[in-house]
C-alpha positions as CSV (number, residue, x, y, z in Angstrom):
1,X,-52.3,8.9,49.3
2,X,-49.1,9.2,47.6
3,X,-46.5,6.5,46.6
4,X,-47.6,2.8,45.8
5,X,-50.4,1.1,47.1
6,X,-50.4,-2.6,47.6
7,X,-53.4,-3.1,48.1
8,X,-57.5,-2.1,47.7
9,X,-59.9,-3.5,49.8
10,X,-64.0,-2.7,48.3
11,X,-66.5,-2.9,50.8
12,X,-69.9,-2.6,49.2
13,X,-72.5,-0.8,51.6
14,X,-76.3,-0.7,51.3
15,X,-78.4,-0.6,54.8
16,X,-75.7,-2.1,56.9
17,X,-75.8,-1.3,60.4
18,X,-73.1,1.3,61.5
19,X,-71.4,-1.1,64.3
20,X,-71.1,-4.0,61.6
21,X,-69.5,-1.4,59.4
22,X,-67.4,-0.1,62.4
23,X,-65.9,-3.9,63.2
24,X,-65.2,-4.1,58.9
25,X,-63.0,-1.1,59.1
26,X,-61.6,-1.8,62.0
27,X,-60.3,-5.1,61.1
28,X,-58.8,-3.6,57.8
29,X,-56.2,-1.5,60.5
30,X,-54.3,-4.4,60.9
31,X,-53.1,-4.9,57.5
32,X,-49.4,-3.9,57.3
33,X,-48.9,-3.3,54.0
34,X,-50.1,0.1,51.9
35,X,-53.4,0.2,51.8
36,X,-57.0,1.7,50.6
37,X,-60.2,1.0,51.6
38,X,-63.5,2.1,49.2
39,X,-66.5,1.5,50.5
40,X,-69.0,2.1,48.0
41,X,-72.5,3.0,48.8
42,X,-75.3,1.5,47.0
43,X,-77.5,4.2,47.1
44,X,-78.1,7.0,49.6
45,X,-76.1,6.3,52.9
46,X,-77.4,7.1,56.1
47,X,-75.7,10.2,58.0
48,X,-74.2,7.2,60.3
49,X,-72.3,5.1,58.0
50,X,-70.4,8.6,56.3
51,X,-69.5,9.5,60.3
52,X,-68.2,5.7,60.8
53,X,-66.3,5.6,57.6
54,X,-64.8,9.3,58.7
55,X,-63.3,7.6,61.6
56,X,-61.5,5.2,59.8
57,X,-60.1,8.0,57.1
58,X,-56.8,8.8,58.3
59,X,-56.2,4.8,57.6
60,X,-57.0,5.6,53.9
61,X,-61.0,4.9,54.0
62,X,-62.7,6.6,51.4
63,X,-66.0,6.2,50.1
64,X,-67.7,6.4,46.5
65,X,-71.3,6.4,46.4
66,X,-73.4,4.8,42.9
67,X,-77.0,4.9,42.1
68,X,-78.8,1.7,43.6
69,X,-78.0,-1.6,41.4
70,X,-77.0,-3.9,44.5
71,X,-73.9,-5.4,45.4
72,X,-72.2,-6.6,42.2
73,X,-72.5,-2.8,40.5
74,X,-70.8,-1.6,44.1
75,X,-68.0,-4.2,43.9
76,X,-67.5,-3.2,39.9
77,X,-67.4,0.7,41.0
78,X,-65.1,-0.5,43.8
79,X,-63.0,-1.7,41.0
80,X,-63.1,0.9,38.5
81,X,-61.8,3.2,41.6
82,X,-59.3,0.9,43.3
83,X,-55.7,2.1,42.7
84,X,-54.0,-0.8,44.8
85,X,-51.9,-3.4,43.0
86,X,-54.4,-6.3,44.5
87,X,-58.1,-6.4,45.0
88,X,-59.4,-7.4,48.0
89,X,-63.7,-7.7,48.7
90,X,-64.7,-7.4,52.2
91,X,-68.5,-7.3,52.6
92,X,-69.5,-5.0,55.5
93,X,-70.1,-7.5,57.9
94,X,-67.1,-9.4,57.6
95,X,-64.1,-9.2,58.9
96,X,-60.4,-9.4,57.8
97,X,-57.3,-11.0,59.3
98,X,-54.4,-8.7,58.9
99,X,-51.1,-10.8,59.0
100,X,-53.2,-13.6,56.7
101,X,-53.7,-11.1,54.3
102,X,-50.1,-9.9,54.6
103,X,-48.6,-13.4,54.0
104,X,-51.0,-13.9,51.0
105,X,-49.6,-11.4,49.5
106,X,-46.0,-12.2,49.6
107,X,-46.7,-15.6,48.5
108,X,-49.0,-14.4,45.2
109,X,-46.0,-11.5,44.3
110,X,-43.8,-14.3,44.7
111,X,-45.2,-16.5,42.1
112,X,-46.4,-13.8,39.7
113,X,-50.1,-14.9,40.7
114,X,-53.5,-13.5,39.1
115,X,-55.1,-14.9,42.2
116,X,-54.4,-16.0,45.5
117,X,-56.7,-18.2,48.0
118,X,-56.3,-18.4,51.4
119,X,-58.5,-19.7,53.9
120,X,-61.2,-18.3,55.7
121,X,-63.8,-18.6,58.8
122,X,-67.2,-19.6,58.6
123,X,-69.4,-18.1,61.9
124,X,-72.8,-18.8,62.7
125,X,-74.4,-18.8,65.7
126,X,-71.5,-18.4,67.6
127,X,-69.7,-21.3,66.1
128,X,-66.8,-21.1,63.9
129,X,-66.2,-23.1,61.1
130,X,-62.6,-23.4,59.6
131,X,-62.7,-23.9,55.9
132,X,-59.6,-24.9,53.7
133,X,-59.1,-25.8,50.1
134,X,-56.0,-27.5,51.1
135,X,-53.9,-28.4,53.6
136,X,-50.3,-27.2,51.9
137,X,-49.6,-24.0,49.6
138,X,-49.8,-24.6,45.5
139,X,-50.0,-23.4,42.7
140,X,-52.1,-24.0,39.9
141,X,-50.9,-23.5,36.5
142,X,-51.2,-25.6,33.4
143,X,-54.2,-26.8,31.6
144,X,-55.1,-30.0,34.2
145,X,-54.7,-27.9,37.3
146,X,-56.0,-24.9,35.7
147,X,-59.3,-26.9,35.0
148,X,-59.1,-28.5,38.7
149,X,-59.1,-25.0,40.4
150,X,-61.8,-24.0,37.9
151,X,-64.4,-27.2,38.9
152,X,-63.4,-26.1,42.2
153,X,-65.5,-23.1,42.2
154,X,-68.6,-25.0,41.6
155,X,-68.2,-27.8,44.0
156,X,-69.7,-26.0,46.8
157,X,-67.9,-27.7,49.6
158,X,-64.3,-26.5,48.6
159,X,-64.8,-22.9,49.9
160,X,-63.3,-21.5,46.4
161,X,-67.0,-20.2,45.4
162,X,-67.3,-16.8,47.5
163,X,-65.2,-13.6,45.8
164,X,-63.7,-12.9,49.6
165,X,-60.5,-14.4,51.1
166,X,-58.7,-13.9,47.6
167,X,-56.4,-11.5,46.4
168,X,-56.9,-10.5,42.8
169,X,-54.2,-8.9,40.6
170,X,-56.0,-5.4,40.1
171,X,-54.1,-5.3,36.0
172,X,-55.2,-8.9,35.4
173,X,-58.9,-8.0,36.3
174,X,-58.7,-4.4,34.1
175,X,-57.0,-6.4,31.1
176,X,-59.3,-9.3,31.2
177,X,-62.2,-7.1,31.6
178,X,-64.0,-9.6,34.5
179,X,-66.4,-8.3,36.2
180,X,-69.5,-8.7,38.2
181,X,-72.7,-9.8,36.7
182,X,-75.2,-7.2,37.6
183,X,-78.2,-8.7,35.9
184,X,-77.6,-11.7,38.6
185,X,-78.8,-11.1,42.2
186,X,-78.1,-15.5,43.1
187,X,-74.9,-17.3,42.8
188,X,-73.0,-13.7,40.9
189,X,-69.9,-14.8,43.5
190,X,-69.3,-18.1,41.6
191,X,-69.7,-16.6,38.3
192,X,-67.5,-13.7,39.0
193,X,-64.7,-16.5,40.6
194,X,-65.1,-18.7,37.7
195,X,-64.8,-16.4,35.0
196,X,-61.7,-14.6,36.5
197,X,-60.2,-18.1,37.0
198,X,-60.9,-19.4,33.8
199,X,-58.6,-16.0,32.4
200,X,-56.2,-16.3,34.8
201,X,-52.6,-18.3,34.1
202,X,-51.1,-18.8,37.8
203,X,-53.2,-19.6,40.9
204,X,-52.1,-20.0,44.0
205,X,-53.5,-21.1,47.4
206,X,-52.1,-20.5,50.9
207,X,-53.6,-22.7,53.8
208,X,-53.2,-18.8,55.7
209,X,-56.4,-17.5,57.7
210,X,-57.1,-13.7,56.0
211,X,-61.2,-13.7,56.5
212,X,-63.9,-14.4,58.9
213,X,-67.4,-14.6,57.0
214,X,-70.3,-13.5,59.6
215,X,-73.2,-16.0,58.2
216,X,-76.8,-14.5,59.8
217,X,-80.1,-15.4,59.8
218,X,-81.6,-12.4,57.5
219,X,-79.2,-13.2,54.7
220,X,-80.4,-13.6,51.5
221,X,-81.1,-17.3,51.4
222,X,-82.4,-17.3,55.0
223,X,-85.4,-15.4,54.1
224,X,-88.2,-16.5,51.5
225,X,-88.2,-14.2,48.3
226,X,-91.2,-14.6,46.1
227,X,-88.7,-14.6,43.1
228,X,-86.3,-16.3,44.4
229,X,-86.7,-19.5,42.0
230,X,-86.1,-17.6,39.3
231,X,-83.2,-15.5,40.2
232,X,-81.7,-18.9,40.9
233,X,-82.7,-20.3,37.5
234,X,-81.3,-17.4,36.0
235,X,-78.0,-17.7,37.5
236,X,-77.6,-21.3,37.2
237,X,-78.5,-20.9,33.3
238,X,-75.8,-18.1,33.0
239,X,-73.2,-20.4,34.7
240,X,-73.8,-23.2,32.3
241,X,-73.5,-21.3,29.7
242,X,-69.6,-20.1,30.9
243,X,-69.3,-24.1,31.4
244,X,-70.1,-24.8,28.0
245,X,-67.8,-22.4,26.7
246,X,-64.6,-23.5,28.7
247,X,-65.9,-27.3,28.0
248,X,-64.0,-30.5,29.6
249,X,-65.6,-33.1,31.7
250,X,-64.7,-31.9,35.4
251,X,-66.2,-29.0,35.0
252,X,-69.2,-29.5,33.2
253,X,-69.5,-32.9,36.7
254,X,-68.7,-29.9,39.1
255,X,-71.7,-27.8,37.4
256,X,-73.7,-30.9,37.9
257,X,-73.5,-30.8,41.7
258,X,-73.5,-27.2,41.7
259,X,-77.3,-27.4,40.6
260,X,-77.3,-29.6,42.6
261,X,-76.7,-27.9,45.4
262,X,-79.0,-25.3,44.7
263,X,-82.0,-27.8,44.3
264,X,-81.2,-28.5,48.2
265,X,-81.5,-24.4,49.0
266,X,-85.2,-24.2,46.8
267,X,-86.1,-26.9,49.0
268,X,-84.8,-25.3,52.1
269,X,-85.5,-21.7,51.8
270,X,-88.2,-21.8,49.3
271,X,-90.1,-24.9,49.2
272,X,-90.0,-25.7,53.1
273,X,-89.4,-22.3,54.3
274,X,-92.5,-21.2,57.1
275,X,-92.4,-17.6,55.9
276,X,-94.1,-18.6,52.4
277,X,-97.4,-19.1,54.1
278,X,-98.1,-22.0,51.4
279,X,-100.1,-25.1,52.7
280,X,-99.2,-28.3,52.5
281,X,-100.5,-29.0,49.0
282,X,-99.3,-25.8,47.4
283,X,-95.4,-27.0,49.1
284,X,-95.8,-30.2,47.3
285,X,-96.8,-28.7,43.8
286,X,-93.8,-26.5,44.3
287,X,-92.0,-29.1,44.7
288,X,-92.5,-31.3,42.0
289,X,-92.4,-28.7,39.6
290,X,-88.9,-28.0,40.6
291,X,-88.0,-31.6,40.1
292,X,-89.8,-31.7,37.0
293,X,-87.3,-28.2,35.4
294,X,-85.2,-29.8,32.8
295,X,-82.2,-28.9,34.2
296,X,-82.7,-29.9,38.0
297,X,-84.1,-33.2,36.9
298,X,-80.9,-34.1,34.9
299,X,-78.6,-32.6,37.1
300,X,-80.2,-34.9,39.9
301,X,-80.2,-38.0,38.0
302,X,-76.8,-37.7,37.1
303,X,-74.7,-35.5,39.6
304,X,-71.5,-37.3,41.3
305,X,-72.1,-36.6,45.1
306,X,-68.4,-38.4,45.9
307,X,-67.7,-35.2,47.5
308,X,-70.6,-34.4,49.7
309,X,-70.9,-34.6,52.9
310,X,-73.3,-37.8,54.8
311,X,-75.9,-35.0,55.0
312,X,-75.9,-33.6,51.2
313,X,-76.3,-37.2,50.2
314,X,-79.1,-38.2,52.2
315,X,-80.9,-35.3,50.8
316,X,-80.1,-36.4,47.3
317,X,-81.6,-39.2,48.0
318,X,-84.4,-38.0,48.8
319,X,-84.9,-35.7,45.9
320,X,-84.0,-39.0,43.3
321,X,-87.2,-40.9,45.4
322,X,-88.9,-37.5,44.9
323,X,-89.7,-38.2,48.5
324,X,-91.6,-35.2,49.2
325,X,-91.9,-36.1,52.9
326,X,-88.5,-37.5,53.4
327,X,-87.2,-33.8,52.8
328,X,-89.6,-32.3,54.6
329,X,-88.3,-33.8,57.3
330,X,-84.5,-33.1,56.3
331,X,-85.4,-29.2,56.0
332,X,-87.3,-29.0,59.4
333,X,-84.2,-30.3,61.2
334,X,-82.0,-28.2,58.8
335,X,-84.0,-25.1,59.7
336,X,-83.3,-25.9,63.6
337,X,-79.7,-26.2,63.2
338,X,-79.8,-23.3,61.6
339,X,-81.5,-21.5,64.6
C-alpha cells in the first residue's frame, strides 16, 4: 500500500474458527477511510485461516505470524508492524462498525487526541447490550479529568476497561513505549488501558457505536482453569502497583472495586463453577481462603459499591457476611443467566 494510512486494525489469531475470522474481516470493509488490517497469528495457523485472510487481501489484510506467547505478544507484534496513523484492536470474533469508526476518527484528529472512546455492543446469547461511558462527546484533559478517565478503567461498569472500541494514536503508543503485559494472561486489557491513559494528555469520548463484542460461553472466565486464582492475583498485584505509582484517592477507590469485582468472578467461575469437580467442603475452603488473601479481604471491607449495580451489591453483601451459602446461591442463578 502506498500513500498514508489512517488507520491499523490488529487482529490477534490463535485457534479461532475460520467463519468467526471471516465475519472479523468482513466487517473491517466498511471502514471508509485508509486502512490495514494485521492479523497476527499466535503460533502455527491452520491452512483455513491463511485462505480466509487471502480473501480479504485486496482490502489491505495481511498477516504476521510470532512464536506462541498468547494474545498480548500478538497485539504488541501487531503494533510493532502497524504503519496506520491510529491503532485499532479487533479480537477475531468481534466485529467492527465502519461509519462509528469513521466518525471517531474525525472527532480524535480534531482534538489532537492520544485516545478516543466510543461506544460499543455487548452480545450474549442473542441479546445485545448497549454500553456507553457517556451520553455526550468530551474530552478529558487536565489533571482532575485526566484522573477521572483514569479510575474509569477500573470501575468495571463504565465499559472503558477492554483495549477495543478505542482508537489509539499509533506515535503516542511508540513514544510512550505502552505496551501489553505479556507475563499477565487475567485483567492485561485494563492494565494496558490504564497505563496508556495515565501517559496520554487529551482524551476524548464519542457516544458513536464502532464495536460489537461477541461474549461466549468458552471464553476464558467461563471455563474453570486450575490456575486461574493466581493469574488473577498476579494481575491484580501488577495493577496496584501502577495505582500506587500514579497515586490520588479516585483511583486507588476505583482499584478497590476493581478487586472487587474480581472476588465476584473467583466466586463465580472458580469457587462455584461445576467443572472444578470440588465437593461441597473443598468449595467452602476455597472460599474462605479467598476471603482470608490480604488484599481481597481489605478491598471487601472497604470498597465504595455507589456505582454497582442492585446485583454487584447484593453479592457484596454476601462476601462482607462471608455467607458462603448466600453466594452459592447468587452464582447458581448467575450461571443460568449466563446459559
Amino acid at each position: 500500500m502506498t500513500g498514508i494510512i489512517d488507520l491499523t486494525v490488529i487482529i490477534p489469531v490463535y485457534h479461532t474458527p475460520a467463519e468467526s475470522l471471516r465475519t472479523a474481516l468482513a466487517s473491517t470493509t466498511a471502514l471508509t477511510m485508509p486502512h490495514e488490517c494485521i492479523v497476527v497469528f499466535d503460533g502455527e495457523p491452520e491452512s483455513g485461516l491463511v485462505a480466509v485472510v487471502n480473501e480479504f487481501s485486496d482490502d489491505s489484510a495481511r498477516t504476521v505470524q510470532i512464536e506462541h506467547g498468547g494474545v498480548s505478544a500478538a497485539r504488541n507484534a501487531g503494533i510493532g508492524e502497524a504503519k496506520g496513523r491510529w491503532i485499532l484492536f479487533l479480537d477475531s470474533d468481534d466485529c467492527l462498525m465502519g461509519d462509528g469508526v469513521a466518525q471517531l476518527m474525525r472527532f480524535a484528529d480534531s482534538h489532537d487526541c492520544q485516545i478516543a472512546q466510543g461506544s460499543y455492543y455487548k452480545e450474549s446469547n442473542g441479546r445485545l447490550e448497549h454500553c456507553s461511558f457517556a451520553d455526550s462527546e468530551a474530552i478529558y484533559t487536565g489533571d482532575d479529568a485526566h484522573m477521572e478517565f483514569m479510575a474509569a478503567t477500573l470501575e468495571v461498569d463504565r465499559g472503558v476497561a477492554m483495549a477495543w472500541s478505542k482508537l489509539y494514536n499509533r506515535k503516542f503508543l511508540v513514544d510512550s513505549g505502552v505496551r501489553f503485559n505479556t507475563d499477565l494472561s487475567v485483567d492485561e486489557d485494563t492494565l494496558f488501558v490504564f497505563d496508556a491513559v495515565s501517559c496520554a494528555q487529551v482524551i476524548g469520548f464519542v457516544p458513536v457505536n464502532v464495536y460489537v463484542y461477541q461474549r461466549h460461553e468458552d471464553s476464558q472466565v467461563m471455563t474453570f482453569h486450575e490456575d486461574y486464582a493466581d493469574r488473577v492475583e498476579l494481575a491484580l498485584g501488577t495493577i496496584r502497583e501502577e495505582v500506587a505509582h500514579v497515586g490520588g484517592q479516585q483511583v486507588m477507590d476505583a482499584y478497590l472495586q476493581h478487586v472487587v469485582f474480581y472476588v465476584l468472578l473467583l466466586m463465580l467461575h472458580y469457587v462455584f463453577n461445576d467443572a472444578n469437580g470440588w465437593s461441597d467442603g473443598m468449595r467452602r475452603k476455597v472460599f474462605n481462603q479467598i476471603l482470608d488473601e490480604p488484599i481481597y479481604a481489605y478491598a471487601v471491607r472497604h470498597a465504595s459499591t455507589g456505582s454497582f449495580g442492585l446485583g454487584k451489591c447484593v453479592s457484596v453483601m454476601a462476601l462482607r457476611l462471608r455467607s458462603y451459602t448466600m453466594m452459592k446461591c447468587i452464582c447458581l442463578v448467575r450461571h443460568r443467566q449466563l446459559g
